[in-house]
N, C-alpha and C positions, 0 to 999 in steps of 0.2 A: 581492544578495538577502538581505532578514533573515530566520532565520530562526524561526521560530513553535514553541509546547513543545506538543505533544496528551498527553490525559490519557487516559485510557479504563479502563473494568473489561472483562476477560476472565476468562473460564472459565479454569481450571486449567491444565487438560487442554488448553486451544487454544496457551495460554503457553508448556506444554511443548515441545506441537507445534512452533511456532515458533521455538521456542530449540534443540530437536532440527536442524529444517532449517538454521537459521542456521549454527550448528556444523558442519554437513556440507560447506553452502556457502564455508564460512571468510567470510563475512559477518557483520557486525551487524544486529541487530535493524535499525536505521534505514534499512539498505541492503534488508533485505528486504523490508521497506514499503513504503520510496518504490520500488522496481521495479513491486511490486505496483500501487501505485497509477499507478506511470506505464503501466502496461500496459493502464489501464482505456478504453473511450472516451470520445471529448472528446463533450461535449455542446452544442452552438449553442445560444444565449440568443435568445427569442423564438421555436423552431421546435420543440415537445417532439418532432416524428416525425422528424426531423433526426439524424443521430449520426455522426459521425466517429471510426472508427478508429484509434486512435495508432499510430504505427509506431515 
C-alpha cells in the first residue's frame, strides 16, 4: 500500500481535542484517524440508498 499525505485546516480547539485524546489513547494522531475513518461506512458505487457497515 503506498501511502498518501492529507493536508487539512482545523480549528484550534478541534486540534487540541484531538491531541488531548490521542494522548490519552497512547496513539498518534494517524492512528486516531485512520480508526476513525475506518469505522465509517462503506458506501456501494452506483447504489447512493445502499450502505454497508464496516465491522
Amino acid at each position: 500500500m503506498k501511502n498518501k499525505q492529507l493536508k487539512m485546516r482545523i480549528s484550534e480547539r478541534r486540534l487540541n481535542k484531538i491531541r488531548m485524546y490521542a494522548a490519552h489513547a497512547d496513539k498518534t494522531l494517524t492512528q486516531v484517524l485512520e480508526e476513525l475513518i475506518d469505522s465509517l461506512p462503506t458506501i456501494e458505487r452506483g447504489n447512493s440508498s445502499s450502505i454497508n457497515i464496516a465491522e
